[in-house]
mmCIF file of the C-alpha atoms, coordinates in Angstrom:
data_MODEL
# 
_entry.id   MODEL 
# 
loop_
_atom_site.group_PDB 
_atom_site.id 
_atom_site.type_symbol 
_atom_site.label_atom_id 
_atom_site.label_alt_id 
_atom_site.label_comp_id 
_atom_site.label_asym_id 
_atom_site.label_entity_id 
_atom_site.label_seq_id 
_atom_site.pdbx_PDB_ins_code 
_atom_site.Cartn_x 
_atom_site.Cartn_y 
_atom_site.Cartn_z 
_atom_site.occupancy 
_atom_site.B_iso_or_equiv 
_atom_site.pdbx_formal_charge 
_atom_site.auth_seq_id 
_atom_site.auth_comp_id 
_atom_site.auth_asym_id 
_atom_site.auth_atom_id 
_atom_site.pdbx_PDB_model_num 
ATOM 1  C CA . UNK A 1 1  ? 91.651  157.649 118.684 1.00 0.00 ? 1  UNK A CA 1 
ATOM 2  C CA . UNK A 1 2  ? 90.314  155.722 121.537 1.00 0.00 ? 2  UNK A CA 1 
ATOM 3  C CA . UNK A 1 3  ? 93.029  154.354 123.587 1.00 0.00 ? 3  UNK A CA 1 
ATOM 4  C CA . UNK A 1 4  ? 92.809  150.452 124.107 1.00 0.00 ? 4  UNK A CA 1 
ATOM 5  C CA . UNK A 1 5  ? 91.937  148.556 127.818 1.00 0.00 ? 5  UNK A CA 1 
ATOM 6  C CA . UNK A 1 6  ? 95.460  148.068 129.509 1.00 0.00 ? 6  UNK A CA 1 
ATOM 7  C CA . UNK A 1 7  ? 97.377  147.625 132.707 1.00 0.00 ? 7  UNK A CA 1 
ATOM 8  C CA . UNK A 1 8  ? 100.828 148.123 133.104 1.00 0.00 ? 8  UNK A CA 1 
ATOM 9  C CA . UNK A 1 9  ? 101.009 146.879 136.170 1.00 0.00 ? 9  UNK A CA 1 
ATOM 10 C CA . UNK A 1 10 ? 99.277  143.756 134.880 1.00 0.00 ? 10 UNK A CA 1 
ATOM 11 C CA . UNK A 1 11 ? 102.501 143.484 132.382 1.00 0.00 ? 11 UNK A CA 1 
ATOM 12 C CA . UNK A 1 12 ? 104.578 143.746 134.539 1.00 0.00 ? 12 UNK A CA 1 
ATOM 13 C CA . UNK A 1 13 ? 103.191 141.488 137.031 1.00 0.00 ? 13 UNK A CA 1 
ATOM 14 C CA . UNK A 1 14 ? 103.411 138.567 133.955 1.00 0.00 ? 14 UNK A CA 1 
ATOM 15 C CA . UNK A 1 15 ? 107.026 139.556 133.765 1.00 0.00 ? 15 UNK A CA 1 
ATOM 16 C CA . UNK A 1 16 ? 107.766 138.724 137.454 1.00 0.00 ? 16 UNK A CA 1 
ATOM 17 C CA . UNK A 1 17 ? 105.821 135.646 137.332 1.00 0.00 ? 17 UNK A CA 1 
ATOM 18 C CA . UNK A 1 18 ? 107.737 134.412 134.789 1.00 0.00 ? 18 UNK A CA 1 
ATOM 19 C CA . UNK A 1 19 ? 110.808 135.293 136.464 1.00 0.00 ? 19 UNK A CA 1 
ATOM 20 C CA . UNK A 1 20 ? 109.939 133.840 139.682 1.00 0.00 ? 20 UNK A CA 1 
ATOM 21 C CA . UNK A 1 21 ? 108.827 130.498 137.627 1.00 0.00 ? 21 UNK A CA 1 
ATOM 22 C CA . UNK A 1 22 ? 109.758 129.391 134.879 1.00 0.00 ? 22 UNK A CA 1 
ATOM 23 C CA . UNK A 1 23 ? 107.165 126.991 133.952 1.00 0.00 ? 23 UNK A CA 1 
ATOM 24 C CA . UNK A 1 24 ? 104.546 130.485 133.644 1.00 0.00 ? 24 UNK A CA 1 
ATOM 25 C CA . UNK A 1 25 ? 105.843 130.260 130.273 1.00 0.00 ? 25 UNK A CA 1 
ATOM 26 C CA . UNK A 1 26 ? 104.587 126.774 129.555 1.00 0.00 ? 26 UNK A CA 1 
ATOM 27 C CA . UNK A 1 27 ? 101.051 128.445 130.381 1.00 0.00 ? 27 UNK A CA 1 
ATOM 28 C CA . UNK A 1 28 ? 101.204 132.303 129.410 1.00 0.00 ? 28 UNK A CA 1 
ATOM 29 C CA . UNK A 1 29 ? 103.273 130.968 125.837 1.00 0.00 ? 29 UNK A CA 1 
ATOM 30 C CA . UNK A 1 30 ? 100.340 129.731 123.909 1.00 0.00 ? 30 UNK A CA 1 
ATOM 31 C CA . UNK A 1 31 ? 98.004  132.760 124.843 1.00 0.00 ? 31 UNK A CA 1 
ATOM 32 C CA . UNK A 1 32 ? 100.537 135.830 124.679 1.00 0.00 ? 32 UNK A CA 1 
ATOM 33 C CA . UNK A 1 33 ? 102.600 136.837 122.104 1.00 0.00 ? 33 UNK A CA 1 
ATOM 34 C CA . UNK A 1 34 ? 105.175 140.465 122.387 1.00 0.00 ? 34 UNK A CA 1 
ATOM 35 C CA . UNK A 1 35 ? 102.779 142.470 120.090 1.00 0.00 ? 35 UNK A CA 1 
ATOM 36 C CA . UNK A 1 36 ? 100.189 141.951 123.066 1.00 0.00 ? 36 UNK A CA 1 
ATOM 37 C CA . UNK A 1 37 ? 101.727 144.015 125.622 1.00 0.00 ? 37 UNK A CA 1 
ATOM 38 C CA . UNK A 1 38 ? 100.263 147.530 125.298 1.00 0.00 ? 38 UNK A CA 1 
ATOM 39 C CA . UNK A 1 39 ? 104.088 148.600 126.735 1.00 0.00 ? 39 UNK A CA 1 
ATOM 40 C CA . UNK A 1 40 ? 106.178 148.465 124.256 1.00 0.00 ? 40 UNK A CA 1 
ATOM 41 C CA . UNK A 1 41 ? 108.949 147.870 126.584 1.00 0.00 ? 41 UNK A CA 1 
ATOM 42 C CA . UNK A 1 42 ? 107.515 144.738 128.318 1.00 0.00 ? 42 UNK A CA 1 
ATOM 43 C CA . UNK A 1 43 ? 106.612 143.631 124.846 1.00 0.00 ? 43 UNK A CA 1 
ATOM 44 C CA . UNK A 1 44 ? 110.619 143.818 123.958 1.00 0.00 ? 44 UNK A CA 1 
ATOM 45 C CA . UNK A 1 45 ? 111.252 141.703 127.619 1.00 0.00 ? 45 UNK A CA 1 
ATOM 46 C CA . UNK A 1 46 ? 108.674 139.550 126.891 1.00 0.00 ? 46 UNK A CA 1 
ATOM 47 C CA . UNK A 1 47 ? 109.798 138.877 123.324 1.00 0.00 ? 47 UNK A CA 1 
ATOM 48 C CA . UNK A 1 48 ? 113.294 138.012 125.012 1.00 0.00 ? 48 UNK A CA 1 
ATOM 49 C CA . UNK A 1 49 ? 112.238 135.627 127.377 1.00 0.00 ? 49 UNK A CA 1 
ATOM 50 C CA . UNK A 1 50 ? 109.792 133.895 124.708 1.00 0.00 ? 50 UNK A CA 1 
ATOM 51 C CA . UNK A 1 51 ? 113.025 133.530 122.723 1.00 0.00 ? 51 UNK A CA 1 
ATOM 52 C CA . UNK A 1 52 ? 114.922 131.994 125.386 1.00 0.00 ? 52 UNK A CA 1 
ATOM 53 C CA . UNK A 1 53 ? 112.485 129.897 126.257 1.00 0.00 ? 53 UNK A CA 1 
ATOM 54 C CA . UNK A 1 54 ? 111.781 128.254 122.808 1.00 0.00 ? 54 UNK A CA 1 
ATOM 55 C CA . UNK A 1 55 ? 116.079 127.737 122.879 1.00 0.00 ? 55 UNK A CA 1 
ATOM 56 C CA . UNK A 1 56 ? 115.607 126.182 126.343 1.00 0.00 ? 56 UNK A CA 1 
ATOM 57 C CA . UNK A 1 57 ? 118.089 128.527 128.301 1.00 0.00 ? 57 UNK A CA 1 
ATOM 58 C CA . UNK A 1 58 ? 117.707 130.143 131.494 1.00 0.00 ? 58 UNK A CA 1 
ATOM 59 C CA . UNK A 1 59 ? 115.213 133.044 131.643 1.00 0.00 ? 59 UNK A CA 1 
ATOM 60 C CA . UNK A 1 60 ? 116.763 135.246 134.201 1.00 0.00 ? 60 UNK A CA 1 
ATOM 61 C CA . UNK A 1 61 ? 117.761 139.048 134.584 1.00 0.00 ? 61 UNK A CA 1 
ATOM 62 C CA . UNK A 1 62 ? 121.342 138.180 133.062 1.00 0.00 ? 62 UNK A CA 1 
ATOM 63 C CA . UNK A 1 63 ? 119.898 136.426 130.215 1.00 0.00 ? 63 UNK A CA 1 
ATOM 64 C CA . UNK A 1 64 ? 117.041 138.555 129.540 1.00 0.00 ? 64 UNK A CA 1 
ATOM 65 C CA . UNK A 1 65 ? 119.799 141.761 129.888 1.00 0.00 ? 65 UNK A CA 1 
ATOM 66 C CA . UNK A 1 66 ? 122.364 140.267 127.169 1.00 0.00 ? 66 UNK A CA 1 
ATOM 67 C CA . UNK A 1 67 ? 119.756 138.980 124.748 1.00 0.00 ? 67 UNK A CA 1 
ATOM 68 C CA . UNK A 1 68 ? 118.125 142.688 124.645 1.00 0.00 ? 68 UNK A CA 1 
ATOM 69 C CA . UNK A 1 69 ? 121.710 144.241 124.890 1.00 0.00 ? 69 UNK A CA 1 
ATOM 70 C CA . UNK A 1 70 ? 122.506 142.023 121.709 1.00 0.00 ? 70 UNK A CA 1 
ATOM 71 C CA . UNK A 1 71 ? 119.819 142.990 119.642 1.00 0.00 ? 71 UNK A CA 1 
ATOM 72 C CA . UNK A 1 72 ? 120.658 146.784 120.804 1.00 0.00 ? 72 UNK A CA 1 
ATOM 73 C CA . UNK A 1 73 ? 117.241 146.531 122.382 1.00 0.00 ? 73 UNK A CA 1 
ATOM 74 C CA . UNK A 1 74 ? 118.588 147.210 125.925 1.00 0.00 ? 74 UNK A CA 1 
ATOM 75 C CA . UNK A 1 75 ? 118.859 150.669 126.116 1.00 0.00 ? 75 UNK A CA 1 
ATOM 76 C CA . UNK A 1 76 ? 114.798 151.098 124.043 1.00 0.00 ? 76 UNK A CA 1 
ATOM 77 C CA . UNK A 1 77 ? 113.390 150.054 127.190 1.00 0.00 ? 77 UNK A CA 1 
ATOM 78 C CA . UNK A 1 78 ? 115.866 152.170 129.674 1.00 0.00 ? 78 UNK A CA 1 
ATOM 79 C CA . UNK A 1 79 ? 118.291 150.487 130.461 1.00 0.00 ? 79 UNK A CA 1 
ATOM 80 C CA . UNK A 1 80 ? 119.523 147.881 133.160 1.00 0.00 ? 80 UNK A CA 1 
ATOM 81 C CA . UNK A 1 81 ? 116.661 149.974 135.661 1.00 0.00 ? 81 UNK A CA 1 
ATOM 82 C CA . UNK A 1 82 ? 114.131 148.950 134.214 1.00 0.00 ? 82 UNK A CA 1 
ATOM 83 C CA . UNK A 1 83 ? 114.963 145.374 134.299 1.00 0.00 ? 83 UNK A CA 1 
ATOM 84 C CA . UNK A 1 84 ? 115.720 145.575 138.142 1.00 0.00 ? 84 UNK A CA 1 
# 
């Protein structure tokens, strides 16, 4: 099986964006959804922050940490390290 284009770092770099501004999800929101991400991991943060976002709270490390903790999602991605 032929492994798909992807960058990682390209994920992740989404990620921070959105982190460092919140409106990225105004523009990345209509063109991305979590099943994108070739990471399954910054498919389950993105998924968090689009979820946040479309309940208008604050998309931040804190928030991003408790929603996945809730949904026992935290620890499928690594933990709080791979957040920070």
């Amino acid at each position: 099986m032929k492994i798909p284009p992807h960058s990682i770092e390209a994920e992740r770099g989404v990620l921070g964006s959105i982190l460092l501004d919140k409106e990225g999800m105004f523009q990345v929101s209509p063109l991305l959804i979590e099943a994108d991400f070739y990471d399954p991991n910054n498919g389950l943060i993105y998924g968090a922050m689009m979820d946040l976002f479309t309940r208008n709270k604050p998309i931040d490390i804190l928030t991003i940490r408790e929603h996945l903790d809730d949904r026992q999602n935290l620890e499928k991605i690594g933990g709080n390290t791979y957040l920070i």
